[in-house]
ChimeraX commands (.cxc) that place a marker at each C-alpha (Angstrom):
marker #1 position 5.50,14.09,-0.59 radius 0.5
marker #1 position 6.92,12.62,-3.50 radius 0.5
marker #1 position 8.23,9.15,-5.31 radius 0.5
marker #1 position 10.79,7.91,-7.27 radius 0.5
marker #1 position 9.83,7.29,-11.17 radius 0.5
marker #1 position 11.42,5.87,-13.85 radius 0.5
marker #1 position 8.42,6.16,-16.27 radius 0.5
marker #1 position 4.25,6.92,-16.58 radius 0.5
marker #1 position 2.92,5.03,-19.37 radius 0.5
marker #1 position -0.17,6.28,-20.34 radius 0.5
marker #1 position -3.64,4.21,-21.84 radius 0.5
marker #1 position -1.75,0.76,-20.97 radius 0.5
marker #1 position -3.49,-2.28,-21.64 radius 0.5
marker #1 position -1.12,-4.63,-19.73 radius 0.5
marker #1 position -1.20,-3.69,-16.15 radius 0.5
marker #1 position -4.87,-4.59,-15.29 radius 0.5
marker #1 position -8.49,-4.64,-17.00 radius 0.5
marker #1 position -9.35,-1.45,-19.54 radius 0.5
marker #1 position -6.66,1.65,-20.18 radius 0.5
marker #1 position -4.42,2.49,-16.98 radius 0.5
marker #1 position -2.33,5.20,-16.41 radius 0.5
marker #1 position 0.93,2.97,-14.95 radius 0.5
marker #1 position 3.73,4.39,-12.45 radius 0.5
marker #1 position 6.75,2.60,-12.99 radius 0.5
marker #1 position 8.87,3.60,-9.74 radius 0.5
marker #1 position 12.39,2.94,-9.37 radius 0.5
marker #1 position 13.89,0.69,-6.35 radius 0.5
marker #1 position 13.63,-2.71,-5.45 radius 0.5
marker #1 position 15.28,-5.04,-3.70 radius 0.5
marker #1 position 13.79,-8.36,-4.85 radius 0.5
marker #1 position 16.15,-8.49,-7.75 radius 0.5
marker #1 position 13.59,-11.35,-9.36 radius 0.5
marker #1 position 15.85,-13.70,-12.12 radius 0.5
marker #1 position 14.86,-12.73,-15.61 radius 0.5
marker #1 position 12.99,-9.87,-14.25 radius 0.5
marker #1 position 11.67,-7.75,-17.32 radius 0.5
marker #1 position 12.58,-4.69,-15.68 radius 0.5
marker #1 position 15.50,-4.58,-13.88 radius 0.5
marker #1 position 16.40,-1.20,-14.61 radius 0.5
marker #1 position 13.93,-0.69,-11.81 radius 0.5
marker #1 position 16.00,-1.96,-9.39 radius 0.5
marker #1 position 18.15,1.13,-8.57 radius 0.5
marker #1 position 16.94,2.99,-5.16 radius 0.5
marker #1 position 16.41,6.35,-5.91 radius 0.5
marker #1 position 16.45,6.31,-9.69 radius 0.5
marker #1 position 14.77,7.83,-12.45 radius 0.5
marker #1 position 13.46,11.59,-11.43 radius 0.5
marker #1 position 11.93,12.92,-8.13 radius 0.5
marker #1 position 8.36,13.93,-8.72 radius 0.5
marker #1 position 5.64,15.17,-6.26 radius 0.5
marker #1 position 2.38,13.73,-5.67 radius 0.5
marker #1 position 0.47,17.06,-7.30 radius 0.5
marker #1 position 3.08,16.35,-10.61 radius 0.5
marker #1 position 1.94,12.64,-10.96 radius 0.5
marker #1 position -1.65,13.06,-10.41 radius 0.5
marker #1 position -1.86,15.84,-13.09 radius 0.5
marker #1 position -1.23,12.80,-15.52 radius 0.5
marker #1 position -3.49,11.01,-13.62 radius 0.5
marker #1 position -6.26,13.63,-13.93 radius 0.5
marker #1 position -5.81,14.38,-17.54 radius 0.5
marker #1 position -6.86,10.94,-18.56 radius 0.5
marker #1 position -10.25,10.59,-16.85 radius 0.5
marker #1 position -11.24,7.27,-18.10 radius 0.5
marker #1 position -8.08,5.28,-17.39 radius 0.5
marker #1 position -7.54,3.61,-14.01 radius 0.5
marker #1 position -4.43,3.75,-12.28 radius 0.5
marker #1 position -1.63,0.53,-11.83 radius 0.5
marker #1 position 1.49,1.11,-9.56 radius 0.5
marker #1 position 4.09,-0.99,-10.53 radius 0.5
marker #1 position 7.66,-0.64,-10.74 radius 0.5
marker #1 position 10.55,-1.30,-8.89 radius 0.5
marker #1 position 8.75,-1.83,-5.95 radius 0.5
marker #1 position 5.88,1.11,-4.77 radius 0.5
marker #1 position 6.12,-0.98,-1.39 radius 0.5
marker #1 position 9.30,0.05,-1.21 radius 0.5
marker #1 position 7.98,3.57,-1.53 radius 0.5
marker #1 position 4.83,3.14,0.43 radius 0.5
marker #1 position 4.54,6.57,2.09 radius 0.5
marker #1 position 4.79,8.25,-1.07 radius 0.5
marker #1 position 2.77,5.52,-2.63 radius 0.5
marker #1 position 0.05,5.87,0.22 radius 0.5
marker #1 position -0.05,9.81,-0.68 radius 0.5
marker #1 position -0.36,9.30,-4.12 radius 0.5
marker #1 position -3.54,6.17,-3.82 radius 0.5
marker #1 position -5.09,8.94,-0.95 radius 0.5
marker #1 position -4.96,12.03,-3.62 radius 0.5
marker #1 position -6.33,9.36,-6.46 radius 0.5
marker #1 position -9.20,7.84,-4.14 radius 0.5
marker #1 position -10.35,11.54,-2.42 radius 0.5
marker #1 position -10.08,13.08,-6.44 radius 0.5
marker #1 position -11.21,10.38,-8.64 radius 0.5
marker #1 position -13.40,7.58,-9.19 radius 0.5
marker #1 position -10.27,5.30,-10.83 radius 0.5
marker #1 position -9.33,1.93,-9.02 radius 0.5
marker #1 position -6.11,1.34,-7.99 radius 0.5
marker #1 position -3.70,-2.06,-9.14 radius 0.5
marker #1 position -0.47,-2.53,-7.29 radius 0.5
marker #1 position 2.85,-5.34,-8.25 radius 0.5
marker #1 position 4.89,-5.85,-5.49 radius 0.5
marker #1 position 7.41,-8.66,-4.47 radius 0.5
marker #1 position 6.08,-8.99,-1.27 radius 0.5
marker #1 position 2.90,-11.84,-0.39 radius 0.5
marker #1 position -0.09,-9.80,0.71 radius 0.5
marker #1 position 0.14,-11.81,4.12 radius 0.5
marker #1 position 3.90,-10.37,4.90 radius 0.5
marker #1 position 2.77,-6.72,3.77 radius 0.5
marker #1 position -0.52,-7.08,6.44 radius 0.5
marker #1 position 2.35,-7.06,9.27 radius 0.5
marker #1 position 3.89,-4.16,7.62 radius 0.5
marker #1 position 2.94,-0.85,9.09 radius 0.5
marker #1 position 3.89,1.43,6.24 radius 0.5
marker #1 position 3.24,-0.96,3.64 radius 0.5
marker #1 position -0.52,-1.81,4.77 radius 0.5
marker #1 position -1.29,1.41,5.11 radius 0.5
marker #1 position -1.10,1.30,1.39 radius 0.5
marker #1 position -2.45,-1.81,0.83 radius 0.5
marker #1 position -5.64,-0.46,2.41 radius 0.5
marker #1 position -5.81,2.09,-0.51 radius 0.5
marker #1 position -5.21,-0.75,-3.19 radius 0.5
marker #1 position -8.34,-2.00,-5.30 radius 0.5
marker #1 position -5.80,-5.61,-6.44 radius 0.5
marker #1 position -2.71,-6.74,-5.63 radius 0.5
marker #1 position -0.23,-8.55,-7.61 radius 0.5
marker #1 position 1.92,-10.31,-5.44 radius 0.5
marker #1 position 4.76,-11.95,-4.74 radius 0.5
marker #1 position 7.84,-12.24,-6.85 radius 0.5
marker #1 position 8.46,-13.08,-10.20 radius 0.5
marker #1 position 9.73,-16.98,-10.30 radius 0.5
marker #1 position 11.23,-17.56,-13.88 radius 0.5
marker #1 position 10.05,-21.41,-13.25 radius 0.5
marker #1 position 6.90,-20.93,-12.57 radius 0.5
marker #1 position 6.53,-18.54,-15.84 radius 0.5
marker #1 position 3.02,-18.73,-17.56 radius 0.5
marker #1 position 2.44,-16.57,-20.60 radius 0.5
marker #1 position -1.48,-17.47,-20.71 radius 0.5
marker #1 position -1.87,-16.20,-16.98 radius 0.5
marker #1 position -3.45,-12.99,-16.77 radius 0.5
marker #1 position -1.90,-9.53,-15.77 radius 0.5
marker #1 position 0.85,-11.54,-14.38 radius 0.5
marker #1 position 4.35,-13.50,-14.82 radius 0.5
marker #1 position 4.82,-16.57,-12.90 radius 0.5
marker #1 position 2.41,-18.72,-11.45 radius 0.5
marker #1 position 3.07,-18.03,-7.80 radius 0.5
marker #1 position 1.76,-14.68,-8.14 radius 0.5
marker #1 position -2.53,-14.13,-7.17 radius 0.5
marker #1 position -4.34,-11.07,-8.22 radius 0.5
marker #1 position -5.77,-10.26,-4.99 radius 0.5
marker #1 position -9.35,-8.43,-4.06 radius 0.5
marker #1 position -7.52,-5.94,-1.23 radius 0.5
marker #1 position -11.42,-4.73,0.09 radius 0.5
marker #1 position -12.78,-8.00,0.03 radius 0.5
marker #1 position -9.54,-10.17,1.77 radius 0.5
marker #1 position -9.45,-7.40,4.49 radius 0.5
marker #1 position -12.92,-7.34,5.34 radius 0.5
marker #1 position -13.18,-11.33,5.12 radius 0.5
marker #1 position -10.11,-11.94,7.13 radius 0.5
marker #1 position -8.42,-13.87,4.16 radius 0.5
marker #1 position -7.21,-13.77,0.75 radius 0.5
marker #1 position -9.80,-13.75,-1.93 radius 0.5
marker #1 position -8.56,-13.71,-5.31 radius 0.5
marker #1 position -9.91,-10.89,-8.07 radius 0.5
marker #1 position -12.21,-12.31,-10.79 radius 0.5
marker #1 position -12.41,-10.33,-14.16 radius 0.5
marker #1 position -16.32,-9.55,-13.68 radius 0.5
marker link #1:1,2 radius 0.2
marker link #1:2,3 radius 0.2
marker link #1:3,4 radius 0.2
marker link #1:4,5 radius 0.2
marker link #1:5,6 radius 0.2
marker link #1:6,7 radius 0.2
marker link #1:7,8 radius 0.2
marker link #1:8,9 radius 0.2
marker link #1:9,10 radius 0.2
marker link #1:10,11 radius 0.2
marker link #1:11,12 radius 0.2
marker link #1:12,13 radius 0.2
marker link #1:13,14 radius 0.2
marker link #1:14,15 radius 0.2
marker link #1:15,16 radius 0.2
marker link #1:16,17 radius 0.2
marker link #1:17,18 radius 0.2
marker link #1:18,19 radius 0.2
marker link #1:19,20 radius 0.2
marker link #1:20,21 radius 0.2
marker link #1:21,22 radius 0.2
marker link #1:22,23 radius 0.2
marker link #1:23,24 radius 0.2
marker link #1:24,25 radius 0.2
marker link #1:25,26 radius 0.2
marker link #1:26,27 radius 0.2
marker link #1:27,28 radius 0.2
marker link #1:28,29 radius 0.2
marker link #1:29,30 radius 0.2
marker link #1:30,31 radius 0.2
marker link #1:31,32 radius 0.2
marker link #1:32,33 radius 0.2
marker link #1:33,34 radius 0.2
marker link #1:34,35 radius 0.2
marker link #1:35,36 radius 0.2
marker link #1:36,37 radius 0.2
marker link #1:37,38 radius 0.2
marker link #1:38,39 radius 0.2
marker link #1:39,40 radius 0.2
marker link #1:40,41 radius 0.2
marker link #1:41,42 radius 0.2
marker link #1:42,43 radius 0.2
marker link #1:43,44 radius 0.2
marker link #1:44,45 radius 0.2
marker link #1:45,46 radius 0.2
marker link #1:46,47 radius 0.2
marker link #1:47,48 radius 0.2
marker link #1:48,49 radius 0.2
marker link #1:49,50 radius 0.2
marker link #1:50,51 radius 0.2
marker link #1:51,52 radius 0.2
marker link #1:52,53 radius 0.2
marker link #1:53,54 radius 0.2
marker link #1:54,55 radius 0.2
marker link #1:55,56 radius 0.2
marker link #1:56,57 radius 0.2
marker link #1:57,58 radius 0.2
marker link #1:58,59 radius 0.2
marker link #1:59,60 radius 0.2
marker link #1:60,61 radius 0.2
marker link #1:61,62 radius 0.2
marker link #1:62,63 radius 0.2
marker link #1:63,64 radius 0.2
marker link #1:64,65 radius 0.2
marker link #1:65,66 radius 0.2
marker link #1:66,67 radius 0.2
marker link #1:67,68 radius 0.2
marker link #1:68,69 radius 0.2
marker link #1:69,70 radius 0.2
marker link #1:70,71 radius 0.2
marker link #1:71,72 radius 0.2
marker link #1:72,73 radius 0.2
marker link #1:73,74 radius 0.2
marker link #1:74,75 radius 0.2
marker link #1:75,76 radius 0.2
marker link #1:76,77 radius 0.2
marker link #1:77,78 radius 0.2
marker link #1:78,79 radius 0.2
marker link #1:79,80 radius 0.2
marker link #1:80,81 radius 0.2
marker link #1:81,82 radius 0.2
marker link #1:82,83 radius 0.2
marker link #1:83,84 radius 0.2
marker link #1:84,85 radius 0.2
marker link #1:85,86 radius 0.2
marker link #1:86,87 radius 0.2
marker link #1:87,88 radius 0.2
marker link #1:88,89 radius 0.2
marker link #1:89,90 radius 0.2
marker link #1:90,91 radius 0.2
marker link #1:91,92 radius 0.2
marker link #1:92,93 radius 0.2
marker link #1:93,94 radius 0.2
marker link #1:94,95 radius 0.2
marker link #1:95,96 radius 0.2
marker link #1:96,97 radius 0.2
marker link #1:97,98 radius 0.2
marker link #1:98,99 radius 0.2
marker link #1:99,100 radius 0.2
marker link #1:100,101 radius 0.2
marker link #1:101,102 radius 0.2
marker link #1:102,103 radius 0.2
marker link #1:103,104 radius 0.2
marker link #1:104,105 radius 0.2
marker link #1:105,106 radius 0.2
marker link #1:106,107 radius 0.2
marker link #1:107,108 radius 0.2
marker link #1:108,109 radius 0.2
marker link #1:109,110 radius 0.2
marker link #1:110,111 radius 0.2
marker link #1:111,112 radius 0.2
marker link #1:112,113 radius 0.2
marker link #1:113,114 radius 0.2
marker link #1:114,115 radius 0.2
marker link #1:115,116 radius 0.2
marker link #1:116,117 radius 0.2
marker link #1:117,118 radius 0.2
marker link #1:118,119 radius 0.2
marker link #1:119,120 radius 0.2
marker link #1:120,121 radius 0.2
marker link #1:121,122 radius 0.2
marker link #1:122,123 radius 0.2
marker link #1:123,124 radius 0.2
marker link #1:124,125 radius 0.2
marker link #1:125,126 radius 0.2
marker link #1:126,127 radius 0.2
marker link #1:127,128 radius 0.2
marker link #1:128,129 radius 0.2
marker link #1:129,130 radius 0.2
marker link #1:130,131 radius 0.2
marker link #1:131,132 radius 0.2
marker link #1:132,133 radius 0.2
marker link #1:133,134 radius 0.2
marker link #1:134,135 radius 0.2
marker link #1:135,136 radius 0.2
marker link #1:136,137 radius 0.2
marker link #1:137,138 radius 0.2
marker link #1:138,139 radius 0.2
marker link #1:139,140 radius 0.2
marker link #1:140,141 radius 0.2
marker link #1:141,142 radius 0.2
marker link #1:142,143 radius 0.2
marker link #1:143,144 radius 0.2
marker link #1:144,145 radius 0.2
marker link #1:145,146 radius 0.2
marker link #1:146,147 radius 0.2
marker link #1:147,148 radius 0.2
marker link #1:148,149 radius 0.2
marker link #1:149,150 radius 0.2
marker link #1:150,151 radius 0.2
marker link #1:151,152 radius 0.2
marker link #1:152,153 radius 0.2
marker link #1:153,154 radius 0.2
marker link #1:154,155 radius 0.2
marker link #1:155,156 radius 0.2
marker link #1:156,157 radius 0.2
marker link #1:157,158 radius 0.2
marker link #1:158,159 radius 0.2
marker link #1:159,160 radius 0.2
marker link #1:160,161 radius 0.2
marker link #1:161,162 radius 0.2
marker link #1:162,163 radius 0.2
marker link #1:163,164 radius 0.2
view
């Protein structure tokens, strides 16, 4: 199994709470106005790499959690869904996902909730240039929730992630 990546940025402070290890994959289709990466955008882009390749830089950080982000990992959620199954069985690291999609449309997804059920918090929905907030945390635009996966799927409904 493998996914598309454009970049790993290692001990990130940006993409969630504490130092992350952050996939940037490449492909999306939400082509978000003033997006701040839309080099992402390009299916198939940036280099091929295996689950085993990416979780070696995963591994060799053992105190930094993990953010997917790209692109779009839902847009490479089988891959994705191997890669959050090989963190979860080998570490103890949470998992933070940005997607385009609302967590409601990605529930009636089949591939796409399968990885959703591996996610720790979701960003979601896209990035709406009018709705930017600079002050908002781990986020762009006001639209977007930072959502407790575990806790929405077991209540039935979205409940939002609190910085604890």
């Amino acid at each position: 199994m493998s996914i598309h990546v454009l970049d790993i940025i290692e001990d990130t402070t940006v993409d969630g709470p504490g130092f992350r290890t952050s996939i940037y994959c490449s492909g999306c289709t939400h082509h978000c106005a003033e997006c701040h990466n839309p080099q992402s955008w390009t299916q198939g882009g940036g280099r091929e790499m295996s689950v085993e390749e990416v979780m070696q830089v995963i591994e060799a950080d053992p105190f930094a959690n993990v953010t997917f982000s790209g692109g779009d990992p839902m847009q490479q959620a089988e891959g994705f869904t191997a890669l959050a199954e090989a963190i979860k069985t080998r570490t103890n690291k949470n998992i933070w996902c940005y997607t385009g999609y609302t967590y409601e449309a990605l529930l009636k997804m089949p591939p796409q909730r399968a990885l959703l059920e591996k996610v720790d918090v979701l960003v979601d929905g896209p990035y709406v240039a009018a709705q930017q907030d600079k002050d908002l945390l781990f986020r762009g635009s006001a639209n977007q929730r930072l959502i407790d996966v575990p806790r929405s799927l077991e209540a039935g409904r979205v409940i939002e992630w609190t910085r604890a």
